[in-house]
C-alpha positions as a LaTeX table, in Angstrom:
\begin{tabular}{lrrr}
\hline
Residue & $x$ (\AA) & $y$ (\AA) & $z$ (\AA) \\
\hline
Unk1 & 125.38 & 141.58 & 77.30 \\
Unk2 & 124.52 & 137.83 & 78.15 \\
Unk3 & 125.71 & 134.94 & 76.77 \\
Unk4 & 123.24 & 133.21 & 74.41 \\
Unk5 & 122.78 & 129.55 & 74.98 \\
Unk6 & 120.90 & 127.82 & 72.83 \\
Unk7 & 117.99 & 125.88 & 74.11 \\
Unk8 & 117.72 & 127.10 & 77.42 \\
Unk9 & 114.48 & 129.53 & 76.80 \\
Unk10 & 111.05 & 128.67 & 78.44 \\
Unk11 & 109.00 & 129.04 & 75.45 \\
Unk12 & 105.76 & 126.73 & 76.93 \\
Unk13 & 103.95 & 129.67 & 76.47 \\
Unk14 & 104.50 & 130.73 & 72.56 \\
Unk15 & 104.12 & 126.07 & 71.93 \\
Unk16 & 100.66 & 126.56 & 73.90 \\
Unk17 & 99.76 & 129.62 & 71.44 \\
Unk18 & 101.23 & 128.05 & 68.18 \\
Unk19 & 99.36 & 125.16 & 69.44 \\
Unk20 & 95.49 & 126.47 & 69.49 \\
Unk21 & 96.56 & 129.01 & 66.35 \\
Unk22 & 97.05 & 125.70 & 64.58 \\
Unk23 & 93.57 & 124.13 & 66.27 \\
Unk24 & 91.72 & 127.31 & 65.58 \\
Unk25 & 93.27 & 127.28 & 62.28 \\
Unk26 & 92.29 & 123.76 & 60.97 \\
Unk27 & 88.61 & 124.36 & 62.55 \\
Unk28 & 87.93 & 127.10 & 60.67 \\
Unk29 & 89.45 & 125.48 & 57.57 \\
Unk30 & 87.31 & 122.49 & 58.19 \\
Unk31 & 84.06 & 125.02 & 58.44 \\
Unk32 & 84.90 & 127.04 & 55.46 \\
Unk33 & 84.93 & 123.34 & 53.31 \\
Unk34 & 81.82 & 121.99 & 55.35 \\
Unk35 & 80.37 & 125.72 & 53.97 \\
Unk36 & 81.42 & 125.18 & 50.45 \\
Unk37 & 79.77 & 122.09 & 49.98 \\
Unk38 & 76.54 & 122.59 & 51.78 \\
Unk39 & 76.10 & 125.90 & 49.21 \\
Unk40 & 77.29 & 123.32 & 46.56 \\
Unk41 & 74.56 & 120.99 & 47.39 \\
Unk42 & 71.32 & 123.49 & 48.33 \\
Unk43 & 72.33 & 126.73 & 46.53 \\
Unk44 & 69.66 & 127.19 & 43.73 \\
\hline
\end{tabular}
């Protein structure tokens, strides 16, 4: 088996996908607010 060494792993990939879950994340967060209060304002 190989040696583990810590902080030698190419991981650009999985920062590029945490990155845009994070985006995608906050945008739909931000929608789902924007949503609340629009109902808030004009439901009747």
């Amino acid at each position: 088996m190989a040696e583990h060494k810590h902080g030698e792993m190419d991981i650009t990939v999985q920062t590029k996908t945490f990155n845009s879950f994070i985006k995608a994340t906050t945008w739909c967060v931000v929608a789902i607010v924007f949503l609340c209060l629009f109902l808030a304002v004009f439901a009747s």
